[in-house]
Structures are given as structure tokens and as C-alpha cells.
N, C-alpha and C positions, 0 to 999 in steps of 0.2 A: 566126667564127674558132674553130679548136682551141683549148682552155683546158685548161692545168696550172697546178699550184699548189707551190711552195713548201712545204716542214714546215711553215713560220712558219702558213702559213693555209690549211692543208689543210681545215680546221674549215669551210673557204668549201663545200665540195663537200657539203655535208649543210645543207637550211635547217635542222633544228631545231638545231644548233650554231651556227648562223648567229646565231639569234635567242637560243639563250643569252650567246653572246659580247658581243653588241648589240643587247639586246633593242628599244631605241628607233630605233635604225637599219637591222634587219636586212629592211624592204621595200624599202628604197630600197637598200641591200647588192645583192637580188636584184635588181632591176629593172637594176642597171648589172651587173650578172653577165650578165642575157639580154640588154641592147644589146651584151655583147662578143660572146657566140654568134652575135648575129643579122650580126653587122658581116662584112665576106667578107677586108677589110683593116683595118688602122691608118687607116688615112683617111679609111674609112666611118662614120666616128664623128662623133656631132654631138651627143651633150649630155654633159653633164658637162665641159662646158670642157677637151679633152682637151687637155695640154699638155706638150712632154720638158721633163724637169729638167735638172738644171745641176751641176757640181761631182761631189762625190765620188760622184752617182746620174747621170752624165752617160751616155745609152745607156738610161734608163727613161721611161715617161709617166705622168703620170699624171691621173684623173679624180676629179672629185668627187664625193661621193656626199649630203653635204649639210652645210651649214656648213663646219667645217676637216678634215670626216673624207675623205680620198681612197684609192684603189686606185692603188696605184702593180705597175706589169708592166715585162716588158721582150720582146723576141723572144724563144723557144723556142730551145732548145742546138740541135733539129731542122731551125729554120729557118734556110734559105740566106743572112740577113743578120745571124746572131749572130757577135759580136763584132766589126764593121766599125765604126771609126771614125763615120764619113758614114751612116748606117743608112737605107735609104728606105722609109720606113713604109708607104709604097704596093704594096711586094710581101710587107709582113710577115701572113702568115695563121696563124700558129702564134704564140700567144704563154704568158708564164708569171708566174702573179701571183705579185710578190714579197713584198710587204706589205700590210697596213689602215694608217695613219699618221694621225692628229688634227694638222692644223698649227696649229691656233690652241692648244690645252693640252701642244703637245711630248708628246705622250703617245705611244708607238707598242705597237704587239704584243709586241716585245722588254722592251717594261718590265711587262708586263700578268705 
């Protein structure tokens, strides 16, 4: 898939910032960085538990990357299913990572 990044984590697009940011996480960072490249859709995914959220992130997925730290995305302004209620992940090939988020410590990027 095409991958953009958000302000919030444009840091993503460089590993040595990657691995300042999360120094203890920042392989497993990469590795779900390259299953999103490698992936042709949303659907082609198969680790990291990809899963949409719900509520006020309703229209996002996201995966894990290990323990409570997840990559949360959503389609691309580009892509022909941004903004659709019903979103079918199966023709999303452009997407855009919005945040890193820790769900076990509520800790996200924004507070960092």
C-alpha cells in the first residue's frame, strides 16, 4: 500500500527517529511499517490483529505492534473510500497513519 503520515508521526518515515522516539520498540515499529507496504489492501493484512475502532476514531484500524503500543491509520484523502460511512477496506490501497497510541498506559504521541 502507499503510506503517508500525519505531523503527529512523520518521525515514522526515518528509522533513526523511529528508534529515538521508541528506542525499545522501534523493530517491531518497522516490521509493521513494511507488512503495510507489502500489503496491496486493507485486507491483506494478517498480523498485528488488524482491527477498526469504534467511537470517536470510528473510520480508523488499527494494529499492533506489541503489547498495548498500536498504529492506528485510516484511508488516504486520495483514496476513493475516504470519508464513506461503510468504508470497504478491500479496495483501500492508499492509506495514512494517524498515530503510535499505547493502550495499556493511555499514553499517546499527543501527550509525549
Amino acid at each position: 500500500m502507499e503510506i503517508t503520515y500525519s505531523r503527529k508521526v512523520k518521525f515514522l518515515e526515518d528509522t533513526r527517529a523511529t528508534k529515538r522516539e521508541f528506542p525499545n520498540e522501534h523493530k517491531m515499529i518497522d516490521r509493521r511499517l513494511g507488512e503495510l507496504k507489502q500489503a496491496k489492501t486493507v485486507r491483506d493484512l494478517h498480523y498485528g490483529n488488524p482491527h477498526p475502532l469504534k467511537g470517536n476514531m470510528q473510520g480508523l484500524i488499527s494494529v499492533t505492534v506489541q503489547g498495548g503500543l498500536r498504529i492506528v491509520f485510516g484511508p488516504a484523502k486520495a483514496d476513493s473510500q475516504y470519508g464513506q460511512k461503510q468504508i470497504n477496506w478491500s479496495l483501500v490501497t492508499k492509506i495514512c497513519i494517524k498515530d503510535i497510541l499505547n493502550y495499556r498506559s493511555q499514553w499517546s504521541r499527543a501527550d509525549h
